[in-house]
C-alpha positions in Angstrom: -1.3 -23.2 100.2 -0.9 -23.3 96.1 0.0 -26.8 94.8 3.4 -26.2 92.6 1.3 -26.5 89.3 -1.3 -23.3 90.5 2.1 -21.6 91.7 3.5 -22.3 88.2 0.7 -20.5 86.2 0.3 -17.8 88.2 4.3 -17.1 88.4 3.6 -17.1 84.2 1.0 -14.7 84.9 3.0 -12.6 86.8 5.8 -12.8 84.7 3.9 -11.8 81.4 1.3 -9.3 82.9 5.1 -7.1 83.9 6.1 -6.9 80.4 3.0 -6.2 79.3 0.2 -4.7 81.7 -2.4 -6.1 79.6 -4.5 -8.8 81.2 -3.3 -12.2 80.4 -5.7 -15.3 79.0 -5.1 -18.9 79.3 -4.0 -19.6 75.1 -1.2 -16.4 76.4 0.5 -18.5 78.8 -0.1 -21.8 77.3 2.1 -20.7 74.5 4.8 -18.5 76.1 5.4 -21.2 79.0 6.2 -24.9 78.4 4.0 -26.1 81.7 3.1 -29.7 80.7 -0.7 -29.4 80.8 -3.0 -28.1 77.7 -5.0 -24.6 77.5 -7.8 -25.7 78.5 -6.1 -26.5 82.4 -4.7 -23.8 82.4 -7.7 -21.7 82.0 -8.9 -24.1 85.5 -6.2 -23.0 87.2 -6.9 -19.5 86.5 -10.6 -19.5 87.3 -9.2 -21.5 91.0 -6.8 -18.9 91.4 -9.4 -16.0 91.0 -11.5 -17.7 93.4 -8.3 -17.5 95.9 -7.8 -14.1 95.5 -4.5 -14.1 93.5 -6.2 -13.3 90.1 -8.8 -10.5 89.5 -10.4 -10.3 86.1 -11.0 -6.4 84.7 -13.8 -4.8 83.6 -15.0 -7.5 80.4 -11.9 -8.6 79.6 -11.3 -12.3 79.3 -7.8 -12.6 80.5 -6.3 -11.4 84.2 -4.2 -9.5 86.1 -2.3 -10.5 89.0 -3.9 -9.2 92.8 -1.8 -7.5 95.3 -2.0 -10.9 97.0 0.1 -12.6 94.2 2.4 -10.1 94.1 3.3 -10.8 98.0 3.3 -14.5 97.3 5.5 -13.9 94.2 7.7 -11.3 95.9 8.2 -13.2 99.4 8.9 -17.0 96.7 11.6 -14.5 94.7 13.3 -13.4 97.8 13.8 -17.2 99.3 14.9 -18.8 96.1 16.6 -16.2 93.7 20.1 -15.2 95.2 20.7 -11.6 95.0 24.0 -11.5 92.5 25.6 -7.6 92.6 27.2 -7.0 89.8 30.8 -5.6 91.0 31.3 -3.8 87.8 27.9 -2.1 88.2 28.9 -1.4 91.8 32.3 0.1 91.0 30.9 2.1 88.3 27.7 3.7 90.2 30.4 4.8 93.2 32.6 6.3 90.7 29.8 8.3 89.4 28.4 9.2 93.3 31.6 10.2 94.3 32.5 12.2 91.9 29.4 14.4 91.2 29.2 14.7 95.1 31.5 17.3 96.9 29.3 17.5 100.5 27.2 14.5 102.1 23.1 16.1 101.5 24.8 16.1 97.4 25.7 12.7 97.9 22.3 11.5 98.9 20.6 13.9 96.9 23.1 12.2 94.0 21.8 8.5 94.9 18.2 9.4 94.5 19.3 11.0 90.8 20.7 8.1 89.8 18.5 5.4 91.4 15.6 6.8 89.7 17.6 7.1 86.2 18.2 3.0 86.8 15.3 1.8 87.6 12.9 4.1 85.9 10.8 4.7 89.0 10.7 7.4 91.7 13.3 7.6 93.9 13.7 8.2 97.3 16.6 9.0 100.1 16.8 10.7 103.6 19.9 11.9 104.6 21.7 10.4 107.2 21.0 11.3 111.0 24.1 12.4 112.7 23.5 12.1 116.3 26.6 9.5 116.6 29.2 12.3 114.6 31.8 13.5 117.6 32.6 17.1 117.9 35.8 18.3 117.4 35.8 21.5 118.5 33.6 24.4 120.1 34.7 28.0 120.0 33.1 31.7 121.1 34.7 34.3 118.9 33.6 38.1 119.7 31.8 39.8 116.6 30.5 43.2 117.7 29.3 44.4 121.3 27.3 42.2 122.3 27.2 39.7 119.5 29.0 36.5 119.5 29.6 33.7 116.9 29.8 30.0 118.1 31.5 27.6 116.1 30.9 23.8 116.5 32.9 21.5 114.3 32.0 18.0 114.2 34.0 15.2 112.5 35.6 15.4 109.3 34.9 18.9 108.8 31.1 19.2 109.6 30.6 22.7 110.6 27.9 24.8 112.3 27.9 28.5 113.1 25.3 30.5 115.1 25.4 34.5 116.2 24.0 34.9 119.1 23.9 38.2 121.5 24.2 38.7 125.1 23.3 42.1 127.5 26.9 42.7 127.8 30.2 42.5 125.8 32.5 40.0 127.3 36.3 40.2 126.8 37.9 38.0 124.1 39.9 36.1 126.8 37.2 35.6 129.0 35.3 34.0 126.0 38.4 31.9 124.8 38.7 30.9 128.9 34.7 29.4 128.4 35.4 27.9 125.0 38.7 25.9 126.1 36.2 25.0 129.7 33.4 23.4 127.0 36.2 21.7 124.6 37.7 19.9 128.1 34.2 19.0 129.3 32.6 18.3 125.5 35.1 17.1 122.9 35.1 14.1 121.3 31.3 13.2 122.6 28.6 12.4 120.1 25.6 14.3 119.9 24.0 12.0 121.5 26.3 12.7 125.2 26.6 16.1 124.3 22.6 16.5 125.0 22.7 14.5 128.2 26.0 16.2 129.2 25.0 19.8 129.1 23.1 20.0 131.8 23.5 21.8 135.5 26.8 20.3 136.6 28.5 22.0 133.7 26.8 25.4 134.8 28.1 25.1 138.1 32.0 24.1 137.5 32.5 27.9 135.6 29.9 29.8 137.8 31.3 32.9 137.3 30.4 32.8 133.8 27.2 31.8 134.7 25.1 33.9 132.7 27.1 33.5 129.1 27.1 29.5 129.8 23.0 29.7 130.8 22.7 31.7 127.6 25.4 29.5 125.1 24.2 25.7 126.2 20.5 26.1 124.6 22.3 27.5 121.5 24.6 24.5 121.5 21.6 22.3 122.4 19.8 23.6 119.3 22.8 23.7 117.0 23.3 20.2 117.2 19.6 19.2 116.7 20.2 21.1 113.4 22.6 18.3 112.5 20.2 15.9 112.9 17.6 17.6 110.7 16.1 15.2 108.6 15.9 15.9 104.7 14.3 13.8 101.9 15.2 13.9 98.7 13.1 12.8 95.6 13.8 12.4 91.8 12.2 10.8 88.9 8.4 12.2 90.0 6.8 12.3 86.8 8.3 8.6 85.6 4.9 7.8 87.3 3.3 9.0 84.0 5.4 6.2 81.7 2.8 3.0 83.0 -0.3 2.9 81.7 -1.7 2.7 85.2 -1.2 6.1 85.8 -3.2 7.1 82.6 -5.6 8.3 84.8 -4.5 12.1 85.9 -6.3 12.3 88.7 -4.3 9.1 90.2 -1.3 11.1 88.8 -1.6 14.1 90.4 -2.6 12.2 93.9 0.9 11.0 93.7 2.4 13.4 92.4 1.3 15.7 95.3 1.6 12.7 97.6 5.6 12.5 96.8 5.9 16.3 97.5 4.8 16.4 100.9 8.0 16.3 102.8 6.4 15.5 106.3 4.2 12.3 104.5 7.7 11.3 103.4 9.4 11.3 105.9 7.0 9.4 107.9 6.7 6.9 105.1 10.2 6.6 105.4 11.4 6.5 108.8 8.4 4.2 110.2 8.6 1.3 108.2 10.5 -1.5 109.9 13.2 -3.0 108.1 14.1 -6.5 108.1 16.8 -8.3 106.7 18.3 -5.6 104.9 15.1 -4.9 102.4 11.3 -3.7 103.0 8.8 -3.8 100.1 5.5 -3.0 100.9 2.8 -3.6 97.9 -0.7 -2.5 97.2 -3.2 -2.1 100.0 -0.2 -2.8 102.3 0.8 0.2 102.3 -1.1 2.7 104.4 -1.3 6.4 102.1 -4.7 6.2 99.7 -2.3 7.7 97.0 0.1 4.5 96.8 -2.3 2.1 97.0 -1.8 0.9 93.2 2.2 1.1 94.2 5.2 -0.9 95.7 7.5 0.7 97.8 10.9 -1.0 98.0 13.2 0.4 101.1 16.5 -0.6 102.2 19.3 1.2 104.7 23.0 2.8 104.7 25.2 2.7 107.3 28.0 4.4 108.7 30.2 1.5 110.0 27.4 -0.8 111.3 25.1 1.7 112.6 21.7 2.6 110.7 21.9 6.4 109.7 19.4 6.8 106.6 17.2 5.3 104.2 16.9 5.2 100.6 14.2 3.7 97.8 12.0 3.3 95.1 8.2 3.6 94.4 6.6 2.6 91.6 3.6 0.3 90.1 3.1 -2.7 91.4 3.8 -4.6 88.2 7.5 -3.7 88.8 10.7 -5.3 88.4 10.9 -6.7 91.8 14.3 -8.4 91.2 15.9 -5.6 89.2 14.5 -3.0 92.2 15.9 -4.8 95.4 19.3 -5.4 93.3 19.7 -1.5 92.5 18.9 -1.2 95.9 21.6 -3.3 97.2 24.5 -1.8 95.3 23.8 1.6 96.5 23.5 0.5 100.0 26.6 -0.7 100.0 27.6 2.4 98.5 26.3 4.6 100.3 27.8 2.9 103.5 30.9 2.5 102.0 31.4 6.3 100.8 30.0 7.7 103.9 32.2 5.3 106.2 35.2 6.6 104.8 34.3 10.2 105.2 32.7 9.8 108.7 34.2 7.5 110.2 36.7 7.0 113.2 40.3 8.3 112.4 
């Protein structure tokens, strides 16, 4: 453990090094901070805290940069003792501006990122929300050509998926509207969720005269609703990267760069990180993809009523603005949850 005056230099550290990126000396901090003790202590204090681990010094330089193990000390100190304010008026006017350049729910997220990123000045992040607890509304066969046939699922508040598919032989419009009426009894109002344990063999064998169609349709309703689970991320402010002088260094650009374009690394970023009281940050060497191993990654959830349904962040340098970040983050979590609770949620 730091004693509070070790704590106190390298919070001033910390504190100029983000304004400045430059490495910080001991006169640096002995005349920006008011700490009680003279120059020459706190150039003690530095040397001890370099010893620790919590300074490194760069190249020849005579002054220091903060470690990625300062950074956690600094970030896990901020969280316990600085309360999170939201500014309402900030909140009001960053929903305004998501609902109204967002007509359909991928815009929306797709929208958050936008405007995250134009915030906080770093790249942004966002999946869109998994649907597997949306209940369907409807399910209907309608006869196209011969043997084609178009089913139509419609899911809560207007969600919609359509899928052609053909069988050997034509069936009559009635007899199709007799099986779509049979799936609406047995399937409306399920999730996605029940509707994949429900359509199973039972459901074949109440309508077994139409036991070819159904043995055809339920892997096509099967697959149609995995499509509404599909996961997307969306990404926005990429190149931001290049505004710190950290990323100077175009090969480390470019590593990132192609890093944040690889959907699947993404996504697995994304959705495997655990989440704990309402904010993940992961900094450094803590997090596990060589390309974002000078970065933080800052993660928090939306919800749709009080379930989980997406995710949505920021990376950028380690010497970010840690408070700033996880504030921005807040407000559009609650946004996000908000809009997307009154769109989706029980009528």
């Amino acid at each position: 453990m730091l004693d509070e005056r070790k704590k106190k230099v390298l919070y001033a550290v910390i504190d100029s090094y983000l304004l400045t990126a430059e490495p910080i000396g001991s006169r640096t901090i002995s005349k920006r901070y008011n700490l009680g003790v003279s120059s020459a202590t706190i150039r003690n204090e530095m040397s001890d805290l370099e010893e620790l681990g919590y300074l490194s010094k760069p190249h020849t330089s005579s002054g220091r940069v903060p470690s990625d193990k300062a950074y956690r000390l600094y970030v896990d100190q901020l969280l316990k003792t600085k309360k999170l304010k939201i500014d309402m008026n900030k909140k009001e006017e960053i929903k305004r501006k998501l609902t109204k350049e967002s007509k359909e729910i991928d815009e929306l997220i797709q929208n958050a990122a936008k405007i995250l990123s134009a915030i906080t000045h770093y790249t942004a992040l966002a999946i869109s929300p998994q649907l597997k607890k949306i209940r369907l509304k409807h399910i209907q066969l309608i006869p196209i050509d011969g043997s084609e046939i178009l089913l139509v699922l419609v899911g809560e508040k207007g969600i919609v998926k359509n899928t052609i598919f053909n069988i050997e032989h034509g069936i009559p419009e009635n007899q199709l509207n007799r099986i779509s009426n049979f799936l609406n009894h047995k399937l409306k109002g399920l999730t996605i969720d029940d509707i994949e344990k429900a359509i199973e063999r039972p459901i074949i064998e109440e309508m077994y005269e139409f036991k070819d169609i159904i043995d055809k349709i339920i892997p096509i309703i099967d697959k149609s609703l995995e499509t509404m689970d599909d996961v997307e991320v969306y990404s926005d402010g990429i190149t931001k990267i290049f505004d710190f002088p950290e990323y100077k260094d175009l090969d480390k650009a470019r590593s990132f760069i192609s890093f944040i374009e690889d959907k699947e690394l993404l996504i697995d970023l994304l959705m495997n990180n655990p989440i704990e009281n309402g904010i993940e940050i992961t900094i450094g060497d803590e997090n596990i993809y060589e390309p974002l191993k000078d970065c933080s990654l800052i993660t928090t959830t939306y919800k749709l009523g009080d379930m989980t349904i997406g995710r949505i962040g920021v990376i950028g340098p380690t010497r970010m603005d840690y408070l700033m970040t996880i504030n921005s983050l807040k407000i559009f979590s609650m946004n996000l949850t908000e809009i997307l609770t009154r769109l989706l949620g029980e009528e």
